[in-house]
C-alpha positions in Angstrom: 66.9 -54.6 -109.6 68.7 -53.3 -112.8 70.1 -50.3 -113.1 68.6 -48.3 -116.1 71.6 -48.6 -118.9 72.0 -46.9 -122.3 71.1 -49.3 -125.3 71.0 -47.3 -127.7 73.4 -48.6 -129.6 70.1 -51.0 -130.3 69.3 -48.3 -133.0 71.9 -49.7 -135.4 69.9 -53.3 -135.0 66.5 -51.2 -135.8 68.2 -50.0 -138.6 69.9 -53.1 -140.0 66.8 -55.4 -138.8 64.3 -53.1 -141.6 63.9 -55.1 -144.2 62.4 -57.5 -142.0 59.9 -54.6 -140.5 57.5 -53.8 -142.9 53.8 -54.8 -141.8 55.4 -57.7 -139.5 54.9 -58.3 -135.3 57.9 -57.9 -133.7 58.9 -59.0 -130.3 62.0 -57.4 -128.3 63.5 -58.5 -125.0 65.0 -55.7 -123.2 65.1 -51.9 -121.6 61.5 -50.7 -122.7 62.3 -47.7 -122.2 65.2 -47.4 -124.7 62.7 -46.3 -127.4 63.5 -48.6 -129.7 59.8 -49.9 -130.0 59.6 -46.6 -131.5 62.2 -46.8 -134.0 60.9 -50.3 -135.0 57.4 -48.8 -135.3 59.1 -45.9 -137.4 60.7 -48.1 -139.3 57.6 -50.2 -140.6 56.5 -52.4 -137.3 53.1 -53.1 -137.5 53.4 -53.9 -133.6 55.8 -54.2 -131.2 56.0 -56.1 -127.7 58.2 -55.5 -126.0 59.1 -57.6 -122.6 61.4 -56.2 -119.8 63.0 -57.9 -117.1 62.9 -54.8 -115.2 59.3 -54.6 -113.5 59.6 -50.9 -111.7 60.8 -49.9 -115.3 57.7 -51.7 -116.9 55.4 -49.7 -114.9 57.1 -46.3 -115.7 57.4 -47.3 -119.6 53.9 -48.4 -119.6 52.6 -44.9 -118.3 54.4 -42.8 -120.6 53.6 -45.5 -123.7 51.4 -43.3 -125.9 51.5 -45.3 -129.3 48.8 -48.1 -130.0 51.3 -50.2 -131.9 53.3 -51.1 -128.5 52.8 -53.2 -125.6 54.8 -53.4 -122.5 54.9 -56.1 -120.2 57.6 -58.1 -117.5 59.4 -60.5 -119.0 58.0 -63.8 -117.3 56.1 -67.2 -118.7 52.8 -65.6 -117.3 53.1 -62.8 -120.4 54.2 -65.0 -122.9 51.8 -68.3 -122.3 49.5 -66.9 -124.8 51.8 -65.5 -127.8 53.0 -69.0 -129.0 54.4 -68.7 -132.6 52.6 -65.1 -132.8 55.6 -62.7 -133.6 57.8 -62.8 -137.1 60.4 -61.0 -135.8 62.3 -60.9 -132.1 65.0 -58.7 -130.8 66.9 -59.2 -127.9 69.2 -56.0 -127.1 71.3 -57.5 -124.4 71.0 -61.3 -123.6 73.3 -60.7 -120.5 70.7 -58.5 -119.0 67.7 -60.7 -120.1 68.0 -63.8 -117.5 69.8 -67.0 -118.2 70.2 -67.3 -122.0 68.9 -70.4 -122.9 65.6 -69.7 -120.9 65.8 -66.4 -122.8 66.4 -67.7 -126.1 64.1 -70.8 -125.8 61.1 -68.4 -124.6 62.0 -66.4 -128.0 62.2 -69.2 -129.8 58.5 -70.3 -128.9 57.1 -66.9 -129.5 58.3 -67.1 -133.2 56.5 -68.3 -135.9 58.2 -71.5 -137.8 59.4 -68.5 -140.1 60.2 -66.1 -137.9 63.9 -64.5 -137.3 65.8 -63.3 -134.4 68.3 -60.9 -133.8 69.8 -61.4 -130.3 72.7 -59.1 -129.3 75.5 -59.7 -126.2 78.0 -57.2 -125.4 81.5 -58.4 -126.2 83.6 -58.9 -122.8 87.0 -57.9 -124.3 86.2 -54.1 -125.2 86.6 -51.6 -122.5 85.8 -48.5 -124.3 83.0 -47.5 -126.6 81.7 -45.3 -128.9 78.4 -44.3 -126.9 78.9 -43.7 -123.1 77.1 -45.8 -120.6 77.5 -49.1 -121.9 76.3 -52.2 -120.3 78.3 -53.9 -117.5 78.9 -57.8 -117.4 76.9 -59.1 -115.0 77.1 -62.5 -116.7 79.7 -62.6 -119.7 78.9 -64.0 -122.7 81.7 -64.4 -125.5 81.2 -65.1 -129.3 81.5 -68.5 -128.9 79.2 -69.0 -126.1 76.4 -66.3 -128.1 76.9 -68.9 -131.3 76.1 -72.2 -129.2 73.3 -70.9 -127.1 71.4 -69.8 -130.3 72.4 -73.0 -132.3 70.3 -74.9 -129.6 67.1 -73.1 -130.2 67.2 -72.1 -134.0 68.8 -74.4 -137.4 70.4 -71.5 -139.2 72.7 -69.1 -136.9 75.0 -66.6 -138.7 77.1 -64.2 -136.5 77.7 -60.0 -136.7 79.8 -57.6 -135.8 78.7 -53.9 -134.4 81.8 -52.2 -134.8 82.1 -49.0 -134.1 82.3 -46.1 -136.9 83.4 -42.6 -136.6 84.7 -40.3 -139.3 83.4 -37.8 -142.2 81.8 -38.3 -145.3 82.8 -36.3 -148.2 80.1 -35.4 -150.6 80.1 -33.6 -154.3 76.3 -31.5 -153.9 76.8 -30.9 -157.7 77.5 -34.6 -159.0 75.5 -35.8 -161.6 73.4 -38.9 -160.7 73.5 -40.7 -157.3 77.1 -40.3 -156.3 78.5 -43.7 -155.9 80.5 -44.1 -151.8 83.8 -45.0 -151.4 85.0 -46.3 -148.3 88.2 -45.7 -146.6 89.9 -47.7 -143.9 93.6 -46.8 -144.6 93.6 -44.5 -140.7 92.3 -47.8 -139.0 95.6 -50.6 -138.8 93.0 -53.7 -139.4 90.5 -51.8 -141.7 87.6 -51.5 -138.5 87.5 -51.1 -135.0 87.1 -53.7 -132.7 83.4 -55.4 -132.0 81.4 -53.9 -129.7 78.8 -56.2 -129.7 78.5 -59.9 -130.6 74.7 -60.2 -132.8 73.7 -63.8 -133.4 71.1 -63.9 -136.6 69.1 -67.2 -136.4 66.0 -68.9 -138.0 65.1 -71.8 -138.8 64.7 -71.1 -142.5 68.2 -69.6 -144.4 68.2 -66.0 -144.5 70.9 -63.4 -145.7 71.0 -60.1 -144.5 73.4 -57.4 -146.0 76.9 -58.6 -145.1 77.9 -55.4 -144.6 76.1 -52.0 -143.6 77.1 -48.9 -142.0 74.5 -46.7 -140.2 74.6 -43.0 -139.7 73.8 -41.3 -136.4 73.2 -38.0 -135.6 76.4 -36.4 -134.0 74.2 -35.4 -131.0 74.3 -39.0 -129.5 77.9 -38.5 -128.9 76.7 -35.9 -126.4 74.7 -35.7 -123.1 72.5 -39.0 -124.4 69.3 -37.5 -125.9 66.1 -39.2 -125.8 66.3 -41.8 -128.2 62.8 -40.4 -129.8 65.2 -37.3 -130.5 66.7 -39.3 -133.5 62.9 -39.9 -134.6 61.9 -36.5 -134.3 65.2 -35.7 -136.2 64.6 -37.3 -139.6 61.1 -35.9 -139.2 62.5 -32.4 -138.8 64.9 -33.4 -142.3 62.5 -34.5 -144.5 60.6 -31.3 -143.5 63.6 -29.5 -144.1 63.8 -31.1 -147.4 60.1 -30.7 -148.1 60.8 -27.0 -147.7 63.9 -26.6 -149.5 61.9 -28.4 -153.2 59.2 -25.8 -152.6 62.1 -23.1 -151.9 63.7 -24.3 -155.2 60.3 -23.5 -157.3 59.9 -20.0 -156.0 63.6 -19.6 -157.2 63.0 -20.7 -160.4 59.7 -18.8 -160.6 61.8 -15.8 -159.6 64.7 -16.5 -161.7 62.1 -16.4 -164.7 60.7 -13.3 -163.5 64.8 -11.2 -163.0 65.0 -12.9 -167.1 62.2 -11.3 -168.2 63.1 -7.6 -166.0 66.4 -8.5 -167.8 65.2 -8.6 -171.0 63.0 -5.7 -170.8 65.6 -3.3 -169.0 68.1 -4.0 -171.8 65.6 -3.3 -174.4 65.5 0.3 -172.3 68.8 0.9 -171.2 71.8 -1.7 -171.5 74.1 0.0 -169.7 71.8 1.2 -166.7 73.1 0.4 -162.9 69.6 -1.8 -162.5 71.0 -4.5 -165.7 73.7 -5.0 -163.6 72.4 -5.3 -159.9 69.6 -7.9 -161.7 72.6 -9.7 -163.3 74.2 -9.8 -159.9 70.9 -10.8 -157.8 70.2 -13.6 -160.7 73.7 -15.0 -160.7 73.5 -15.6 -156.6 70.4 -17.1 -157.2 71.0 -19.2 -159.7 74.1 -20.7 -157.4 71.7 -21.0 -154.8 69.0 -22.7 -156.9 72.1 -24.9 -157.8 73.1 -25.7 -154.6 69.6 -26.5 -153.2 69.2 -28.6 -156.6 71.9 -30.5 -155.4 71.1 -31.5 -152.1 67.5 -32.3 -154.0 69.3 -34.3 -155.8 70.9 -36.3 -153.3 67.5 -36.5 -151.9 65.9 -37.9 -154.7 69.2 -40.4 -155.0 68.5 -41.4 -151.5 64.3 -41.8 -152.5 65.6 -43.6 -155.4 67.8 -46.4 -153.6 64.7 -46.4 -150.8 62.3 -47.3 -153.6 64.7 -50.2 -155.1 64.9 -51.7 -151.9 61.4 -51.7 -151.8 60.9 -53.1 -155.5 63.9 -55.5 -154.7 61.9 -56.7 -151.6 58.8 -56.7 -153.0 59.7 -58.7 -156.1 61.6 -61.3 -153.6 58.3 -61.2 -151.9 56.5 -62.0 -155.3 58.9 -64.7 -156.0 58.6 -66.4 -152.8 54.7 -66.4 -153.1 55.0 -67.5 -156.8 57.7 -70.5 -155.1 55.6 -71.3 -152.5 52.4 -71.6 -154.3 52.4 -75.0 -155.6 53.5 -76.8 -153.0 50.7 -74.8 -151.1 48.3 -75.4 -153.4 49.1 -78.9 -153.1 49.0 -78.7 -149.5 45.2 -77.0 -149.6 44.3 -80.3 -152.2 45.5 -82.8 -149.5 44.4 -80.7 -146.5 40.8 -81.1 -148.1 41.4 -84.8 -149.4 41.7 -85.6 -145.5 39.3 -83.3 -144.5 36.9 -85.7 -147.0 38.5 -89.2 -145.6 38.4 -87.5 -142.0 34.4 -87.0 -142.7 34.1 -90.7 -144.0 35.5 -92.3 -141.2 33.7 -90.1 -138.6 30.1 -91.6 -141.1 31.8 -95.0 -140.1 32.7 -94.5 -136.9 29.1 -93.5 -135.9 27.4 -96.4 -137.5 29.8 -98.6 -136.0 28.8 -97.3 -132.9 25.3 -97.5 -133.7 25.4 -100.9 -134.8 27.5 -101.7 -131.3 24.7 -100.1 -129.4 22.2 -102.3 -130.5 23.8 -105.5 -130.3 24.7 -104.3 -127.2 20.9 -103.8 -126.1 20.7 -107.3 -127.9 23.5 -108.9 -125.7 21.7 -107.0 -122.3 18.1 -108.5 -123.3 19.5 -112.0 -124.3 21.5 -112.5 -121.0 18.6 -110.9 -118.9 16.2 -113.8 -120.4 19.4 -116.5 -119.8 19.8 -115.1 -116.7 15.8 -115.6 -115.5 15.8 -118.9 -117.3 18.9 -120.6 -115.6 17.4 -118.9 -112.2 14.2 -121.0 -112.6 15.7 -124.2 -113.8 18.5 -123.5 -110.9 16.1 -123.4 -108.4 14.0 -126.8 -109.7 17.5 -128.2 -109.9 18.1 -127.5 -105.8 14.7 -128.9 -105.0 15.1 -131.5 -106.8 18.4 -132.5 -105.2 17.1 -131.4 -101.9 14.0 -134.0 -102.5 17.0 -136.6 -103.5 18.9 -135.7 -100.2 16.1 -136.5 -98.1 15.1 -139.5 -99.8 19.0 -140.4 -99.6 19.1 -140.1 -96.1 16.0 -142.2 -95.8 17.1 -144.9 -97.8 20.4 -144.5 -95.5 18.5 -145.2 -92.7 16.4 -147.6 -93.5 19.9 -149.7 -95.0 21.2 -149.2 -91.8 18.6 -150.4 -90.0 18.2 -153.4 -92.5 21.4 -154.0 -91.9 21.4 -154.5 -88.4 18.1 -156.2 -88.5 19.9 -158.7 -90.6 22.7 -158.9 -88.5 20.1 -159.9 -86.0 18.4 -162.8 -88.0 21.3 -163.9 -88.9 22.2 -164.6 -85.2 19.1 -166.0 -85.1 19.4 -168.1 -88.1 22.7 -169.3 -86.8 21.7 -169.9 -83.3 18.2 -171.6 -84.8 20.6 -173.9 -86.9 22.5 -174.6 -84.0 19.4 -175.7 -82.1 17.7 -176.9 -85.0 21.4 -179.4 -85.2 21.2 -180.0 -81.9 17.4 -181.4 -81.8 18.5 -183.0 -84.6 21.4 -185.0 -82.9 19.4 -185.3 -79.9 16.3 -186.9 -82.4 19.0 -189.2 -84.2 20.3 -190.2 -81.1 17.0 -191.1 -79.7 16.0 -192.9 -83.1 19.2 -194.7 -82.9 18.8 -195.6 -79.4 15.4 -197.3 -79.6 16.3 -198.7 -82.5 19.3 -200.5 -80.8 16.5 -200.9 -78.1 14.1 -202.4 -80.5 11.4 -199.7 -78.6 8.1 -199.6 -79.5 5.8 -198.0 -82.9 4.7 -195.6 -80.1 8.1 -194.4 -79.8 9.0 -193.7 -83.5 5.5 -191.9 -83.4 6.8 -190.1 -81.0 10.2 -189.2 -82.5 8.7 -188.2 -85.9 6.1 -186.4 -83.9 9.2 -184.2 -82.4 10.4 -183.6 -86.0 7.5 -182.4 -87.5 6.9 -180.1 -84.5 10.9 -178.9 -85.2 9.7 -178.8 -88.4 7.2 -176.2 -88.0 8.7 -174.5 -85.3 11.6 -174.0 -88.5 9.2 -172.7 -90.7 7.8 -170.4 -88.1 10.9 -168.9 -87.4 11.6 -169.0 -90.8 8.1 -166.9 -91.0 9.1 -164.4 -88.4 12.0 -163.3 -89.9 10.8 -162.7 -93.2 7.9 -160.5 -91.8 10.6 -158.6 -89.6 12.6 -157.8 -92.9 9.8 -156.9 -94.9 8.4 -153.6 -93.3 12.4 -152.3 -93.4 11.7 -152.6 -97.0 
């Protein structure tokens, strides 16, 4: 767990960070309860997060937070899923004491808006002694160079400060006419400033140019037993009462500087040389120096009001001008945004008649192949009796060609061995013919011979007769 450390050296990063304040959301990584939420809201925060890696010192922050314009929470992704591009500004006090810094800086980066601005500070490793006690130890060191490349990752435009330390005395005329104009001298310090004590990267995507140089004033208690840092807070509050006080302190004087000049007049008119002329004089004369005096300082005041109120035209005409800049290309913008927002609506008119039309032809398609489908079932199923018919008739007519067949083969034998009889009677019946005629036999015998023929004769034509009516019923 971290030890609690003093950061409040973070005021001069408030103070230099205010022209970016006013009415914005600001986010800041770091010791929440450094008060500098308070300063930021002081300074013209509209409201502050802030996240701390720290979550014992979360809980104790959170308890005594009392302002509506601050939230505490840990620093984790769980806090920050929803707060995407929410914040225009984002502070980091010590990046060494955040986590690892890319993690750091890339979480800040998506908290940002695209305009959006960070500040993010790292102690700087060389510098052993410093102006406020209880400065931040180096758990992880992180030099200038390192600082500049871990920001350039995350962010397009990265410039890099200095906080140098500043101690010395200002000398100031409570009489001068006008605002006085400051002078600065650096002849008692060899290279005209001490050295860095802390490293501040200033990134955005967007260019930005802060005031190149700018010293802020503490009070002289800080150099003590470490106030509260609401003390500083609480001590420009008690000023400007103070001030308040000393304008209304000023009238009465004048009021009761008019009021000794008319006793003045009237006791000279009645005695110029009496002991009261004189003791008036006197008590006029101190008061008048101490009418001047206060005049003074309400002078510097009202110098200090002054440059307070430029800044604020200054910014506010910047503001003005940046509005007036971005306004035609925005109003350009807001004519295309609504040119597509037209063509958007005329495709989506397209798209759902398109998908209209699809449906139906779709129920089209569905009803068309569910008729198809019914009508190649039927003829399908006429089709496979009709071929089962054929098959059995097939396999009938194979059977009954078979069986012609072989009752063919069988007449044929027949036929042949017929023929072969029929050739043998025949020899036998020439033989004999030839035989009685070498015999010179009788009429009775050549009736008898062609009596044998005609009964071969027939008995052909019979067998002729049989095999015909044996093929046939095959048929």
């Amino acid at each position: 767990m971290l030890e609690p450390r003093s950061v409040r050296a973070s005021v001069a990063l408030a103070a230099y960070a205010e022209p970016l304040l006013e009415g914005r959301r600001v986010i800041v990584f770091g010791d929440s309860s450094s008060g500098l939420a308070e300063q930021l809201v002081e300074r013209g925060a509209r409201i502050v997060h802030v996240y701390d890696p720290d979550a014992s010192r979360v809980a104790e922050s959170a308890v005594k937070n009392t302002s509506r314009s601050v939230a505490i929470a840990p620093l984790g992704d769980a806090g920050l899923a929803l707060r995407d591009g929410a914040f225009d500004l984002g502070l980091v006090e010590d990046l060494t004491l955040t986590g690892p810094a890319q993690s750091v800086l890339k979480k800040l980066r998506r908290a940002l808006s695209p305009r959006g601005v960070a500040l993010i500070a790292a102690p700087n490793p060389e510098v052993r002694t410093r102006l406020l006690p209880g400065g931040p130890s180096f758990d992880s060191v992180l030099d200038y160079y390192q600082l500049y490349d871990a920001a350039a990752v995350e962010f397009e435009h990265v410039r890099m400060l200095g906080q140098t330390p500043f101690v010395g005395f200002a000398v100031v005329d409570f009489a001068c006419e006008g605002a006085p104009e400051p002078s600065l001298d650096t002849a008692f310090m060899p290279g005209g400033a001490e050295e860095p004590e802390w490293f501040i990267a200033l990134a955005s995507d967007i260019p930005l140019r802060l005031d190149e140089f700018q010293i802020v004033q503490l009070p002289l208690g800080v150099l003590g037993s470490q106030p509260k840092s609401s003390s500083a807070s609480a001590e420009m509050h008690a000023s400007r009462e103070t001030e308040r006080r000393q304008r209304e302190r000023i009238a009465d004087l004048e009021a009761e500087v008019a009021d000794l000049g008319g006793q003045l007049k009237t006791a000279r008119t009645r005695d110029p040389n009496a002991e009261e002329l004189i003791a008036l004089r006197a008590e006029v004369a101190k008061r008048e120096r101490w009418g001047a005096e206060l005049e003074a300082r309400a002078q510097v005041a009202d110098a200090r009001a002054d440059e307070a109120e430029a800044e604020s035209e200054a910014l506010r005409r910047d503001l003005e001008r940046e509005r007036e800049a971005l306004g035609e290309p925005l109003r350009a913008l807001e004519a295309q945004v609504a040119a597509l927002r037209d063509e958007l609506g005329r495709v989506s008119g397209e798209k759902h008649e398109l998908l209209e039309r699809l449906a139906r032809q779709d129920q089209r398609i569905a009803a068309l192949t569910a008729v198809e489908s019914e009508k190649e079932g039927s003829e399908l199923d006429s089709l496979e009796a009709q071929l089962k018919a054929r098959g059995h008739e097939l396999r009938r007519l194979e059977a009954e060609l078979r069986g012609a067949e072989r009752v063919g083969r069988e007449l044929l034998e027949e036929l042949t061995r017929v023929s072969v009889l029929n050739a043998e009677v025949a020899a036998d019946l020439e033989a004999a013919r030839w035989s009685l005629s070498l015999q010179g036999g009788s009429e009775d015998a050549e009736a008898q011979l062609e009596r044998a023929r005609a009964a071969l004769q027939q008995r052909l034509v019979l067998e002729t007769q049989v095999g015909r009516s044996r093929i046939e019923p095959q048929a």
